[in-house]
N, C-alpha and C positions, 0 to 999 in steps of 0.2 A: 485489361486482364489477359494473363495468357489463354490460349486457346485450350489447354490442358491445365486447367487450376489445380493445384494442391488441395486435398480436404485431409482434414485432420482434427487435433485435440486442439483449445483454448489453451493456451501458453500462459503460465500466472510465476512471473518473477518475483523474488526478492535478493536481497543483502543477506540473508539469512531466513528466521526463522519468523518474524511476522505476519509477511504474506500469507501463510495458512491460515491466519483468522479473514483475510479478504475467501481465500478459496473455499474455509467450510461456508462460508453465507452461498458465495454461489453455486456451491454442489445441493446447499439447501433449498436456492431460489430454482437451478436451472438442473436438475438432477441428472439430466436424458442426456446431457452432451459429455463427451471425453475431455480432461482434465490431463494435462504436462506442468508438473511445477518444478523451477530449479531456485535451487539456495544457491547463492555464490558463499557458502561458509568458512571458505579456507579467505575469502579475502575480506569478509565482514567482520567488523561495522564499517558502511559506508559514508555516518552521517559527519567524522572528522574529515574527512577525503576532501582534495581540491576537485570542484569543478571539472576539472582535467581528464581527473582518476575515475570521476565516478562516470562521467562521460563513455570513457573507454572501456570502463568494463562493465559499464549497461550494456553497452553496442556490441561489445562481445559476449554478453548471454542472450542476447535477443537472436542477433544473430545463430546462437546454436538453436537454438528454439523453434527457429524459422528451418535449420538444416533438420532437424526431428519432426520437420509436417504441420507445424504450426503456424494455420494463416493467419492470427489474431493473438497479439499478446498485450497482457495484464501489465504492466509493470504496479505490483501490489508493492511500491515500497514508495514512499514518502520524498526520501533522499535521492532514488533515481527519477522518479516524477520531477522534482524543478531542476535535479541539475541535468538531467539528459533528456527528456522525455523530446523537449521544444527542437532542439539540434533534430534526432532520429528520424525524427515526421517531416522536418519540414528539407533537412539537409540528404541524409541518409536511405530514407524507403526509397525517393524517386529517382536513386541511384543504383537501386537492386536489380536484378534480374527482373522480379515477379513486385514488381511496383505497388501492386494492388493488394498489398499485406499490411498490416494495422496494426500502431502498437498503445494501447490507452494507459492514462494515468491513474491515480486515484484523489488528486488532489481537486482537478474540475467539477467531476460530481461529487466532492463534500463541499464546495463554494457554491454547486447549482441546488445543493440541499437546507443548507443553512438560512436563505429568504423565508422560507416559509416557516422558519423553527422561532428565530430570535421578533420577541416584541418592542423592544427598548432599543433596539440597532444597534446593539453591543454587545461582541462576539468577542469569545477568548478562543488562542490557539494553544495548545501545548504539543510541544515538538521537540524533535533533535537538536541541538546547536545547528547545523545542515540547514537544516529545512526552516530554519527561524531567521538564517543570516541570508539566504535563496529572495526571502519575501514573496514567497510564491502564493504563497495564502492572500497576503493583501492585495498583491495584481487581481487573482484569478476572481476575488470578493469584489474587491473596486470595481472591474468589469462588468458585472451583474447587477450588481448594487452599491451603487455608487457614494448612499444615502448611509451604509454600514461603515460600524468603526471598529476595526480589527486591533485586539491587542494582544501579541503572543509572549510566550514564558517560553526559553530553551531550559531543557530536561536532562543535562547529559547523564546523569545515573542513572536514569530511568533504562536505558537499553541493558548497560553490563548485570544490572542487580536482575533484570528477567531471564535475561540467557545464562546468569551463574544460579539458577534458582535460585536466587533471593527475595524474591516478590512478595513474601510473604513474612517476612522478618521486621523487628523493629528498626531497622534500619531503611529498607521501603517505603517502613512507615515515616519515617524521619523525614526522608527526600522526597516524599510525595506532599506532605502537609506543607513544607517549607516552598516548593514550588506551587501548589494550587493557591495559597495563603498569599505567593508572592504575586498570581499574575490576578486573583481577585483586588488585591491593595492598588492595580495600575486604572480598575473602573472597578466601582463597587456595583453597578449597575449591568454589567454583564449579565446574562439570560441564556446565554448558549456557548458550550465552552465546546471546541473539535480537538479530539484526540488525533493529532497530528501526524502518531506513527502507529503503523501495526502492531506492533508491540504492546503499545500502552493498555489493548482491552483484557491483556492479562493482568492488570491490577485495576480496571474498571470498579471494582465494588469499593474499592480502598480509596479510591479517588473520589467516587461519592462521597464517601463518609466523611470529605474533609472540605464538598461545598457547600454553598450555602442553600439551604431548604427551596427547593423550584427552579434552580438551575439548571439547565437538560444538558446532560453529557451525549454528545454523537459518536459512535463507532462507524467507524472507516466504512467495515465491512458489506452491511446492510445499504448503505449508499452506491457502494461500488455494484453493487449488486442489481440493483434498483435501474444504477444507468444503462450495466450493462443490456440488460433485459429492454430498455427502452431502445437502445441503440441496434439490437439484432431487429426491431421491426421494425426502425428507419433503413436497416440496411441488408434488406431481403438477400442481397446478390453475396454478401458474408456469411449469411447465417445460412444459405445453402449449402459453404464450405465448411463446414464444423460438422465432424463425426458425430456419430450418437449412439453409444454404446453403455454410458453410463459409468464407464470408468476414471481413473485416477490414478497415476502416477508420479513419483516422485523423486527425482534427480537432488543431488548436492556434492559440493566440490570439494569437500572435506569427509571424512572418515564417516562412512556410516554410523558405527559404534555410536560417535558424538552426533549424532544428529537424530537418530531414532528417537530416542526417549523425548527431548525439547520439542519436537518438532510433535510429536502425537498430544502431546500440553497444548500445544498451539491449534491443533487441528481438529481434537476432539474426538478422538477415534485413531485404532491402530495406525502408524505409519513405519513403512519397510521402506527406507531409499535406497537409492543405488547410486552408486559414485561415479563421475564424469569428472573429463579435464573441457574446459570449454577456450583457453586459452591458449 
């Protein structure tokens, strides 16, 4: 660690607007600490993107994130969790200036969640096309529990119809039932389905309504939350770098205008962003 550490706010990424259902759980879990969130909205959705793309412009919002003071970042999005998360940490941090900066996913703590949830060892994912073709669910699951049988459903409507307000249209309804219905018909014995992207807990209730009676549906967020809190008391010498002032800020790379309104849906409470180029 440098001799002069950075402190600052918790950095919580996304592709857009998702991530704010990971950031209200943790402003709810951990109130006290400062909050930095950036959208990349001018360049999302990330979950069609190669590998490549989304690689490079994970690593270049993290990157600004880290220039704004933030020792610890979030990546709250699904699609830069498999496809850059593994590269950053293991290629990229120990290549920075200040080594000793962190950047977490949210996909390891819904796999480190899910043992204790599902009875019957059959786990549904529902995801991006991204994150369904990644197979990151099934690594990070098979790793833990090796005994678990992961079967996931890609979701592509599911992102455009929440970010054009549509979530609540018969049309949502169309593409929600035809994919829960599809990835129930692959184990009818599923027990625990993981909503795969931040996104999806804006149609949460709707997705209920279309499994089968005892099913437990997981949100991202509560998880992400959960680790993180566990993770700041394994890691004293982090959690001494994190301001605490109880604030929350909001960055995006796209026009305010279009990003207020979606983004305060997602978050639960007013949100004013402000526009950055991070490229």
């Amino acid at each position: 660690m440098p001799s002069n550490p950075v402190h600052g706010p918790i950095g919580v990424f996304d592709s857009g607007f998702g991530g704010l259902t990971v950031l209200r759980e943790l402003v709810r879990s951990l109130p006290d600490y400062d909050y930095l969130y950036l959208g990349d909205n001018a360049r999302a959705p990330y979950g069609t993107r190669s590998f490549e793309t989304v690689y490079r412009f994970t690593l270049e919002c993290v990157q600004y994130l880290f220039s704004q003071g933030c020792p610890l970042v979030i990546l709250a999005c699904n699609t830069a969790s498999a496809k850059a998360l593994r590269t950053i940490q293991q290629h990229d941090l120990p290549a920075m200036p200040d080594p000793s900066r962190r950047v977490l996913g949210v996909i390891r703590p819904s796999a480190e969640a899910v043992g204790a949830m599902t009875v019957t060892g059959k786990v549904g994912v529902l995801a991006t096309p991204g994150t369904v073709k990644s197979g990151s669910y099934l690594l990070e699951i098979a790793k833990l529990y090796p005994d678990i049988e992961v079967f996931q459903e890609a979701c592509p409507m599911w992102v455009p119809l929440i970010e054009n307000g549509e979530y609540a249209t018969p049309g949502a309804e169309y593409f929600v039932a035809r994919h829960v219905h599809a990835l129930m018909a692959k184990c009818p014995a599923i027990d625990t389905v993981i909503l795969g992207c931040t996104h999806y807990p804006v149609m949460a209730e709707l997705i209920r309504r279309y499994l089968p009676p005892g099913v437990r549906l997981l949100e991202q967020g509560r998880m992400v939350a959960d680790s993180l809190t566990h993770y700041l008391r394994r890691h004293p010498e982090m959690d001494t770098r994190l301001s605490r002032n109880g604030s929350c800020r909001f960055l995006t790379t796209d026009s305010t205008d279009l990003f207020n309104k979606p983004a305060t849906l997602f978050f639960g409470r007013a949100v004013e962003g402000h526009l950055v180029t991070v490229s």
